[in-house]
C-alpha positions, -999 to 999 in steps of 0.1 A, spaced: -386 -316 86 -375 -280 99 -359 -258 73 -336 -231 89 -323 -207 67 -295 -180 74 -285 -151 57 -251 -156 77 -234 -162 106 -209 -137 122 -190 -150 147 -170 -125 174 -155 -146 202 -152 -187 206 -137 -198 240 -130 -233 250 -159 -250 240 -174 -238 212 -182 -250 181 -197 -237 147 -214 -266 125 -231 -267 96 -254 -289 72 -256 -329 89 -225 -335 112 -218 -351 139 -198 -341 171 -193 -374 190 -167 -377 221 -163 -340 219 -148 -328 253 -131 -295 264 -109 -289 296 -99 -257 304 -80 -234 327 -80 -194 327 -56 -175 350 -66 -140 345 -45 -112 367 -65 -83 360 -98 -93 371 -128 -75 355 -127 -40 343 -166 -20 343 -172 16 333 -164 39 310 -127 54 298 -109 33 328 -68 39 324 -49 17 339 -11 32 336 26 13 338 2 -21 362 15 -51 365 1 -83 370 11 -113 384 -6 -148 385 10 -170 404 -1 -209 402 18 -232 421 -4 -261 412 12 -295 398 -22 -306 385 -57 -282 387 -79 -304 380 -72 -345 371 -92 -355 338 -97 -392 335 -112 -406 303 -139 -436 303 -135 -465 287 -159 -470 259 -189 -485 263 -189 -483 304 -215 -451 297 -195 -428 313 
């Protein structure tokens, strides 16, 4: 048996599919499905201004991406 032992845990950013956990647990059928629209784009560098922008995202999409569920026990 392993023995981990923390002095603590600090947590700065959970996104779709993240999880914390601790002692015994179990996760089972966990899933995540996510979508980001994101208008800026990526900002790099030092003391950037970006003054009065505007942003505009536009998704026209019905559906992004179909999820269909298995049935249980077809191990899928």
């Amino acid at each position: 048996m392993m023995n981990i032992i923390f002095d603590s845990i600090n947590i700065n950013n959970l996104s779709g599919n993240s999880g914390v956990f601790n002692g015994e647990n179990t996760q089972s059928n966990w899933n995540s499905y996510i979508k980001n629209n994101f208008g800026q784009g990526s900002i790099i560098g030092k003391h950037n201004i970006f003054y009065q922008n505007v942003n505009v995202v536009e998704d026209n999409d019905l559906i992004d991406f179909p999820v269909r569920k298995a049935k249980e026990g077809n191990g899928n």
